[in-house]
DRENVEX-272681 format. One record per residue (C-alpha): residue number from 0; chain; x, y, z; residue in three letters. Coordinates in steps of 0.1 Angstrom, whole numbers, plus 2048, in hexadecimal, padded with zeros to 3 digits. Example, Ala and Ser with C-alpha at 12.3 -4.5 7.8 and 13.67 -1.06 7.14 Angstrom:
2
+-----+----+-----+-----+-----+-----+
:   i : ch :  px :  py :  pz :  aa :
+-----+----+-----+-----+-----+-----+
:   0 :  A : 87B : 7D3 : 84E : ALA :
:   1 :  A : 889 : 7F5 : 847 : SER :
+-----+----+-----+-----+-----+-----+
END
This chain:
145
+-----+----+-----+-----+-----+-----+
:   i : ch :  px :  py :  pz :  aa :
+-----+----+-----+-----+-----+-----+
:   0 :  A : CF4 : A71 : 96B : UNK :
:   1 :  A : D16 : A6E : 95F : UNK :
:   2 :  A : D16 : A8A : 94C : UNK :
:   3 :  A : D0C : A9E : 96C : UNK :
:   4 :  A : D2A : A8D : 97E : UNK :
:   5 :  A : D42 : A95 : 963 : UNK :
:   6 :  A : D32 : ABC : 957 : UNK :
:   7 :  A : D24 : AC5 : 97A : UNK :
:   8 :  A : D22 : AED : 970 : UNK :
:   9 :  A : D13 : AE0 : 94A : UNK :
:  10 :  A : CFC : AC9 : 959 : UNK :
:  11 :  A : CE5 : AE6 : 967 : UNK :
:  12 :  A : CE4 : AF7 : 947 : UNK :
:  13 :  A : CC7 : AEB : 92B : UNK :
:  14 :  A : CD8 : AD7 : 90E : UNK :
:  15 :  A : CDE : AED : 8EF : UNK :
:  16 :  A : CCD : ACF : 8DC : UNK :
:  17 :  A : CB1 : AB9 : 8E1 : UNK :
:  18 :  A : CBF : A96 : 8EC : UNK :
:  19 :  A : CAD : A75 : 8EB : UNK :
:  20 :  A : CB7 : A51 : 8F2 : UNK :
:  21 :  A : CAD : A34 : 8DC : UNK :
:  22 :  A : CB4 : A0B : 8E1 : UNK :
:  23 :  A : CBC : 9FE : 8C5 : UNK :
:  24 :  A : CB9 : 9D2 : 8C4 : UNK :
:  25 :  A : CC3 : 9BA : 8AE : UNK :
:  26 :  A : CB3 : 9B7 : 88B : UNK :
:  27 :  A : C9D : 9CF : 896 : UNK :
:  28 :  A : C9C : 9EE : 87F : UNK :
:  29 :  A : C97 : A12 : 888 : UNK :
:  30 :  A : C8F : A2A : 86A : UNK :
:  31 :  A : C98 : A53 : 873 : UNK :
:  32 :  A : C89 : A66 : 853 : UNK :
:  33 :  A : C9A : A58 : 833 : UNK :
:  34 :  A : CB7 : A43 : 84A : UNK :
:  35 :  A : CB5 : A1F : 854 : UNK :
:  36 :  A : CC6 : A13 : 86E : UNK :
:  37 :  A : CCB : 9E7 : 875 : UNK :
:  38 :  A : CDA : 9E1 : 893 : UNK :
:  39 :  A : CE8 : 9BB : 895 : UNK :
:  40 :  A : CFB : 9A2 : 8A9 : UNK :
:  41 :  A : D1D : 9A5 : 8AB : UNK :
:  42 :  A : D33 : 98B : 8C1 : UNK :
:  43 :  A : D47 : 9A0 : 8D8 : UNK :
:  44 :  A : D3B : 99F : 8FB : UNK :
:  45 :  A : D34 : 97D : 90C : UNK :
:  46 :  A : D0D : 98D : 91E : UNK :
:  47 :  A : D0A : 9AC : 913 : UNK :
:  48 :  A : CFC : 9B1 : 8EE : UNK :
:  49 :  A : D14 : 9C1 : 8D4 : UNK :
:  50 :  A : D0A : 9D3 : 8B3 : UNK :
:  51 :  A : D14 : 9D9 : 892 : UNK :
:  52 :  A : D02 : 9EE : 882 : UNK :
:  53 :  A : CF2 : 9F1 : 85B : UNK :
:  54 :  A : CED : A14 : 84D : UNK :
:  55 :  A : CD7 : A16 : 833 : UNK :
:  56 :  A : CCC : A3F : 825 : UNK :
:  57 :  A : CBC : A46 : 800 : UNK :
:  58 :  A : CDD : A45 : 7ED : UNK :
:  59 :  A : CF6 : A2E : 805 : UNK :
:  60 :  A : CF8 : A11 : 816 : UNK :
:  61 :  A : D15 : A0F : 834 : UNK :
:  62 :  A : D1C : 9F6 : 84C : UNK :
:  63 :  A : D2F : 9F8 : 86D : UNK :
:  64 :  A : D3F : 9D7 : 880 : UNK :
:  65 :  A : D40 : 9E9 : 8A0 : UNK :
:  66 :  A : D57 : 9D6 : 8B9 : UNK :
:  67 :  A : D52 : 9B1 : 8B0 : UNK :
:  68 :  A : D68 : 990 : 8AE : UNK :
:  69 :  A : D63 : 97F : 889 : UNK :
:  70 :  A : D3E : 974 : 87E : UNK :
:  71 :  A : D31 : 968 : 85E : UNK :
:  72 :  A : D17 : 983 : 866 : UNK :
:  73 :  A : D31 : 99B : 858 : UNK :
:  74 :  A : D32 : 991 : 838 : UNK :
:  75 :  A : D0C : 98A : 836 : UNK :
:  76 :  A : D07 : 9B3 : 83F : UNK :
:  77 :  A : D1D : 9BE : 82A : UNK :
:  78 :  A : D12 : 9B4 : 806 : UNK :
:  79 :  A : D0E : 9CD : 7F2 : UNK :
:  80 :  A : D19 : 9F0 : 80A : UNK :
:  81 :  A : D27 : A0A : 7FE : UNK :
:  82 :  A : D3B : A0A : 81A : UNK :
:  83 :  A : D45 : 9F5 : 838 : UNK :
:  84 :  A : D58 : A09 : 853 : UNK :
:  85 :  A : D6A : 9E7 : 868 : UNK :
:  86 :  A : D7C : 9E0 : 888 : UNK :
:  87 :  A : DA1 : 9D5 : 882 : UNK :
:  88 :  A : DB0 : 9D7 : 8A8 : UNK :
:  89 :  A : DCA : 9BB : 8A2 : UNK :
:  90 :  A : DE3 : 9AE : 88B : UNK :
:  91 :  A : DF2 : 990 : 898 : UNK :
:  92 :  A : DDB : 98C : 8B4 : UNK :
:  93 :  A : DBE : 975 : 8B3 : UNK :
:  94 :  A : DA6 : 97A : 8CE : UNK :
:  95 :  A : D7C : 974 : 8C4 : UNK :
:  96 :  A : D70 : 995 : 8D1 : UNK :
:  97 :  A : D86 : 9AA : 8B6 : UNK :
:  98 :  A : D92 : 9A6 : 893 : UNK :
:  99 :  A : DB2 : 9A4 : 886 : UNK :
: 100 :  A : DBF : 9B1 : 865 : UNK :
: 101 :  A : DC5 : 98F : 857 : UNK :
: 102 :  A : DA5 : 984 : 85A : UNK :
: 103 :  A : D91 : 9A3 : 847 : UNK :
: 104 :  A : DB4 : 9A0 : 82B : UNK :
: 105 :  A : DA6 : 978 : 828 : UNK :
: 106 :  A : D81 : 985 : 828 : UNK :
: 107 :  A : D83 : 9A9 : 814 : UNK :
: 108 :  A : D74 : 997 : 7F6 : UNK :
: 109 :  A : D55 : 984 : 805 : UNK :
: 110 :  A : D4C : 9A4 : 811 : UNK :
: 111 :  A : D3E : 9B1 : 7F8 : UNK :
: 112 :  A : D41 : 9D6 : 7FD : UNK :
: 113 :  A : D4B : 9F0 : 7E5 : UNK :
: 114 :  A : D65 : A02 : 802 : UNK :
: 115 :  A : D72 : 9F3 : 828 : UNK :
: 116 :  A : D80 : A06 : 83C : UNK :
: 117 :  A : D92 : 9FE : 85A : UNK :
: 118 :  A : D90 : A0D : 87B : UNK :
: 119 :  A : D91 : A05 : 8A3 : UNK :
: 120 :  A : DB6 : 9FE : 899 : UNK :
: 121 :  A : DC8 : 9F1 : 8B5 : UNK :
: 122 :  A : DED : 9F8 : 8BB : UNK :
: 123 :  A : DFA : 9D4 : 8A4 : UNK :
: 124 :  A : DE9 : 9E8 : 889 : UNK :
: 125 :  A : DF5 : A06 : 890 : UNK :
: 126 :  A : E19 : 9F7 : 88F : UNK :
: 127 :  A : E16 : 9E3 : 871 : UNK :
: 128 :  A : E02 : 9FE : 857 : UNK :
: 129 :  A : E19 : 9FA : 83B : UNK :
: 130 :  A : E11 : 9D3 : 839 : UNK :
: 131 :  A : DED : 9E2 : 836 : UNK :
: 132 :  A : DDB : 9E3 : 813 : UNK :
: 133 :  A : DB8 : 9E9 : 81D : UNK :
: 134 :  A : DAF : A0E : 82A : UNK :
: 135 :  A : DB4 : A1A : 84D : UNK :
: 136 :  A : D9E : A35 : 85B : UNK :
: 137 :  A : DB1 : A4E : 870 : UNK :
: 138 :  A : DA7 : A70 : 885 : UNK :
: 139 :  A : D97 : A86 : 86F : UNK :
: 140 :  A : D8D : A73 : 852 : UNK :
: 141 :  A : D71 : A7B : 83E : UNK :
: 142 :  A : D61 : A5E : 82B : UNK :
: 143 :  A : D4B : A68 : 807 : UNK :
: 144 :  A : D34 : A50 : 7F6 : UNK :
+-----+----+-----+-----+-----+-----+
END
């Protein structure tokens, strides 16, 4: 419906590709070929379910915070990736729907991960990157395991 709103002369045309919609809950795995997706909880919304997500393929392990205050959960997920791509929208800010860059500097270690990278950078970030040590993703970046 909203793509018919926004692409009215599109919308009458067949997709190029085939397109298919899948819900994805908490804890509750979906496996596509070799990948292996684990949606879980994260605390940003006060009703409506947030997710990180855990990317598991046949060589890598990644995890993604999505948008999400601080959880424990974090850590817990993170053991052991090869790479954990993290929300960092604040710097001085502490609100418990979003993380700040103090918080993942004071957690980096207990993560467990073999590379973070930060991203969903907010505009305190933005302002403050040369106080930064841990990565910041940016437009265009291309990430290798």
């Amino acid at each position: 419906m909203l793509f018919g709103a926004m692409y009215s002369e599109l919308a009458t045309k067949p997709l190029p590709i085939r397109l298919e919609f899948t819900e994805l809950l908490p804890e509750k795995s979906l496996e596509l070929g070799s990948l292996t997706i684990t949606p879980f909880r994260v605390p940003h919304q006060a009703t409506e379910i947030s997710l990180g997500f855990g990317i598991r393929t046949d060589r890598n392990r990644i995890l993604y915070s999505g948008d999400t205050g601080w959880t424990e959960d974090l850590v817990v997920h993170a053991q052991g990736a090869d790479l954990f791509i993290c929300e960092c929208s604040y710097f001085e800010t502490r609100l418990p729907f979003h993380l700040d860059y103090p918080c993942l500097e004071a957690n980096r270690e207990r993560f467990g991960t073999a590379r973070l990278v930060l991203t969903h950078l907010g505009r305190e970030v933005l302002a403050r990157q040369s106080e930064i040590e841990l990565e910041l993703a940016k437009d265009g970046l291309t990430l290798r395991l």
